[in-house]
N, C-alpha and C positions, 0 to 999 in steps of 0.2 A: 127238606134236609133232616137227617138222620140224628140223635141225640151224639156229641161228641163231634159231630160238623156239621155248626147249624149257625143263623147270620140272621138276628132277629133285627127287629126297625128299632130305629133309637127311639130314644127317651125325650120327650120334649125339652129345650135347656129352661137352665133354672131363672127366673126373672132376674132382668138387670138390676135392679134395685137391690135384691138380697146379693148379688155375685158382690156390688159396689160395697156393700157393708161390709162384709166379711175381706176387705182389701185392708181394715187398721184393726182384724181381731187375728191375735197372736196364738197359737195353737195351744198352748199351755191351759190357756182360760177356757177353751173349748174342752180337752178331753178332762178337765179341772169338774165337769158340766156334764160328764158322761158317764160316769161312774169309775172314772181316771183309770180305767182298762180300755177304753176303745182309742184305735189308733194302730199304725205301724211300727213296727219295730226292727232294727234292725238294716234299715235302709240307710246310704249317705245321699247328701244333697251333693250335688258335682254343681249347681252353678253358685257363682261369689255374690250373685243380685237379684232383686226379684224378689216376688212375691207369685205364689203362686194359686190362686180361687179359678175353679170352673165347675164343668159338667163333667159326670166320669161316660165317658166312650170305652168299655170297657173290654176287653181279648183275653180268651182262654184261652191256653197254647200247649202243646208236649215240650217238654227243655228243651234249649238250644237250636229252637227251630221258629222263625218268624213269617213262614206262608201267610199264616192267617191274620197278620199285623197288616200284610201288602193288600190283604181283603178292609179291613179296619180304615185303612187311609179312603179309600175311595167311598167312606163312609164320615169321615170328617165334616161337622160343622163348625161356625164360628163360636168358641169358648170351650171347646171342648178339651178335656185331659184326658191324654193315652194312657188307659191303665192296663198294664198287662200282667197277666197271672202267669207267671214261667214255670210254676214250683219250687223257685228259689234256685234253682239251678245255676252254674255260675262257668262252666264250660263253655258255652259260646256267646257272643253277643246277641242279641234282641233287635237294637236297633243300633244306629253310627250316623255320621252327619247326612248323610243323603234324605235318611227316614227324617231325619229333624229337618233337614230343610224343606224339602215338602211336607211334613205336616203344619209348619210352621205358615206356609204360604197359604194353606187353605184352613187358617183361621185355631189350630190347635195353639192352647195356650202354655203347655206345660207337660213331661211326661213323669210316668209312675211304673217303675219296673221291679217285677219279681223275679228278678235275673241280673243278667250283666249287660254293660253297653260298652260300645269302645269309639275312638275318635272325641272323648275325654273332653280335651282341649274345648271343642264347638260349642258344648254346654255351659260355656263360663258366665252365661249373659242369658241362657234359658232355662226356665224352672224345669229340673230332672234329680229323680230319686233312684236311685237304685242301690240293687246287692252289692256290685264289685263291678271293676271296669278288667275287660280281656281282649287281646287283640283278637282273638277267630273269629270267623261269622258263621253266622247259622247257617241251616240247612235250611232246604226250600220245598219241604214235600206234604206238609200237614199233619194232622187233620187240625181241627179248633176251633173254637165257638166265638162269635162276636154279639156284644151285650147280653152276656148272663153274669151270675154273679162271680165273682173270684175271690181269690183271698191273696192278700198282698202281707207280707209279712206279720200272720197272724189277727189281721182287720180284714174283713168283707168287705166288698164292694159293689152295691149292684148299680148296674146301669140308671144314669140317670143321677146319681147323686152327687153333691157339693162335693168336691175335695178342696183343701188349702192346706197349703203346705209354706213350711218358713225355714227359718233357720235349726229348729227345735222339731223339724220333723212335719210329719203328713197325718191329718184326720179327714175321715170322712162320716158323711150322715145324710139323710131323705133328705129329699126339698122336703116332705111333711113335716119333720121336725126342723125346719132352718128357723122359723121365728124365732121356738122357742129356746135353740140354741144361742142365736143372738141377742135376745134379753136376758139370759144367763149370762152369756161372758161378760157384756154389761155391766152387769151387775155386779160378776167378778172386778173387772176392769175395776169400778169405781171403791171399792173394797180397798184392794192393794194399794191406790194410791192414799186411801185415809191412812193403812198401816204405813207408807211411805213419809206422809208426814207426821208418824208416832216417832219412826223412827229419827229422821231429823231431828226430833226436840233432846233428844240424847238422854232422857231416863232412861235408868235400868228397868223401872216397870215399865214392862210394856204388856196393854191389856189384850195383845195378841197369842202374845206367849200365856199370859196369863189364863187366857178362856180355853186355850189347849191344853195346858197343865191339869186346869180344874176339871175338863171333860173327862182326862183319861184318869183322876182322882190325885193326881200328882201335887194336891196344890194347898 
């Protein structure tokens, strides 16, 4: 295969152990942990439930056009999330309920669109991000790359990697760094909840405000 239509082997998925951890860490506290620049931007969630941690099964595509999504499915494993690179393009859909129902059946857990989807409604109960919803549908002639890296509203993606995504949005990152993202947010986590019972005691000091005040000299 020629660069620009090319269909590399996937990525092994990420151990069940980290996918399970990262099922009560909230995205905030992840890109909180990344230099709070990494992440999507830009994207709505369409479903009311869910949580959404997998593998990125990644698709590069030309707008408005899903040939090479229909190459992508019959590459599906169990935990896998469709990520597809549209270019943000938002004239025709990407995918619609037929693509979620079969990938749904062979074990996809969740989709990530750099584009539009339509059939709205079927996503109420499955984890999916995307640009906009349109009734058209794509074109069917190609060309497009499956697992290389893309860009999804301003965050890369390469194959192979965590994504989870929540109510606040989608981050991705290496299984290399999943440890040390999750003893980070951790660590976030248990932070917030100390500041949560500062707050509770109802002083106006609070030595939250206070360490931020003093860092920026405010104080």
């Amino acid at each position: 295969m020629s660069l620009g239509n090319r269909f590399n082997p996937p990525v092994p998925a990420a151990a069940p152990n980290i996918i399970e951890a990262f099922r009560t860490v909230v995205t905030p506290h992840i890109s909180d942990n990344m230099g709070r620049h990494i992440g999507a931007r830009g994207l709505t969630r369409y479903n009311q439930t869910g949580k959404l941690v997998g593998t990125a099964l990644t698709v590069k595509t030309r707008p408005g056009d899903n040939l090479i999504i229909y190459k992508a499915l019959t590459m599906l494993k169990p935990g896998d999330v469709l990520v597809v690179g549209g270019q943000g393009d938002t004239t025709n859909a990407m995918i619609g309920e037929l693509i979620k129902l079969y990938a749904l059946e062979h074990g996809c857990v969740g989709f990530v669109i750099d584009g539009a989807i339509r059939d709205v409604a079927c996503f109420t109960d499955t984890p999916c991000y995307a640009k906009a919803v349109v009734h058209c549908g794509p074109y069917k002639t190609g060309p497009g790359e499956v697992n290389v890296p893309v860009s999804i509203g301003g965050m890369i993606v390469n194959p192979g990697d965590i994504i989870v995504g929540d109510e606040d949005g989608v981050v991705a990152f290496s299984q290399a760094d999943a440890e040390e993202v999750l003893a980070k947010a951790r660590e976030h986590e248990a932070l917030e909840e100390r500041v949560k019972a500062e707050i509770a005691n109802g002083s106006v000091d609070q030595s939250w405000i206070n360490n931020a005040l003093a860092k920026a000299g405010l104080l």
